[in-house]
matplotlib code that plots the C-alpha trace (Angstrom):
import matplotlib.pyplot as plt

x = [159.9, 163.9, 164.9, 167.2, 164.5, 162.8, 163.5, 164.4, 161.6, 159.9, 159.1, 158.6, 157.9, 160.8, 159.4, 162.9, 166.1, 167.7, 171.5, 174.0, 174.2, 177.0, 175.2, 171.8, 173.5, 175.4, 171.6, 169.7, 172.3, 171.4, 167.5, 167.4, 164.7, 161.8, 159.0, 160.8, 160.0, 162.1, 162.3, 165.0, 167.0, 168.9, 171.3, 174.3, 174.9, 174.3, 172.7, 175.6, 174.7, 171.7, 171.5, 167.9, 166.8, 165.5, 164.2, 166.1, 169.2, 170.8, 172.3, 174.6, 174.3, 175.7, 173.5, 174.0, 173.0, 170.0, 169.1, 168.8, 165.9, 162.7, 160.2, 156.6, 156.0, 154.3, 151.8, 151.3, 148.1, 147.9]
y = [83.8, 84.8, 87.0, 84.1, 81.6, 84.0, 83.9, 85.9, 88.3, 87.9, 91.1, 91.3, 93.6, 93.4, 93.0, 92.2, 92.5, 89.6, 90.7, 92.3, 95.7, 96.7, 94.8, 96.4, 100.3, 99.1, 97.8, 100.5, 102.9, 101.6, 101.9, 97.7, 99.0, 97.3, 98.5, 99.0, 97.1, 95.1, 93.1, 90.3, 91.4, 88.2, 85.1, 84.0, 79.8, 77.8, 81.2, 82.2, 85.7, 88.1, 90.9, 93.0, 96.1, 98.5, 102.2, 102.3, 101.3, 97.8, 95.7, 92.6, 90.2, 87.2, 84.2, 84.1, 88.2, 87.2, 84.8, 87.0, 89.6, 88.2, 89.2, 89.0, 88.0, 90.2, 88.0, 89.4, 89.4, 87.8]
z = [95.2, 94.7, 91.5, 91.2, 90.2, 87.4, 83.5, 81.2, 80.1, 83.4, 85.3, 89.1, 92.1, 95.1, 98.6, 100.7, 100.0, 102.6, 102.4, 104.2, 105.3, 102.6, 99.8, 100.3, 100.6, 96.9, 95.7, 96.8, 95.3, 91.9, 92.5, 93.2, 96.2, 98.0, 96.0, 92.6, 89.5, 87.5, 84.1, 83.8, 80.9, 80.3, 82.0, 81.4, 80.5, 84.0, 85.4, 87.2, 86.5, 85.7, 84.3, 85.5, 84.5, 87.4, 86.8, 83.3, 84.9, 83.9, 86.6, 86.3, 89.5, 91.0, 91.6, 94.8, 94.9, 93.2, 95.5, 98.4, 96.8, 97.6, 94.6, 93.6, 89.9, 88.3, 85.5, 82.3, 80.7, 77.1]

ax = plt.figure().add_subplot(projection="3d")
ax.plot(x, y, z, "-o")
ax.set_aspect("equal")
plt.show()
């Protein structure tokens, strides 16, 4: 699944990031890691932009930045 197709509220593990070399060093410098944890903090009209939360850090991406992180869903328990 892409961290472009969750909602706001979800929360998700990353398992690839699938960008170029410069946008992964700029990712990873802000904790957005394979491995890390994340909670999507909110979306802007037409989701042209997200804003995640990684590691207590909040992180405002492009759409089509979003749609290069491959994540795992993490389902919450009711």
């Amino acid at each position: 699944m892409k961290l472009s197709e969750l909602k706001k509220g979800d929360r998700a593990t990353i398992v690839k990031l699938d960008t170029n070399e410069s946008l992964k060093t700029r990712l990873i410098s802000f904790g957005v890691a394979r491995g890390s944890e994340l909670s999507i903090e909110a979306c802007s009209l037409g989701k042209q932009t997200i804003e995640i939360l990684v590691d207590g850090t909040l992180i405002g991406l492009r759409a089509n930045e979003a749609a290069n992180i491959v994540v795992e869903k993490i389902e919450v328990e009711d």
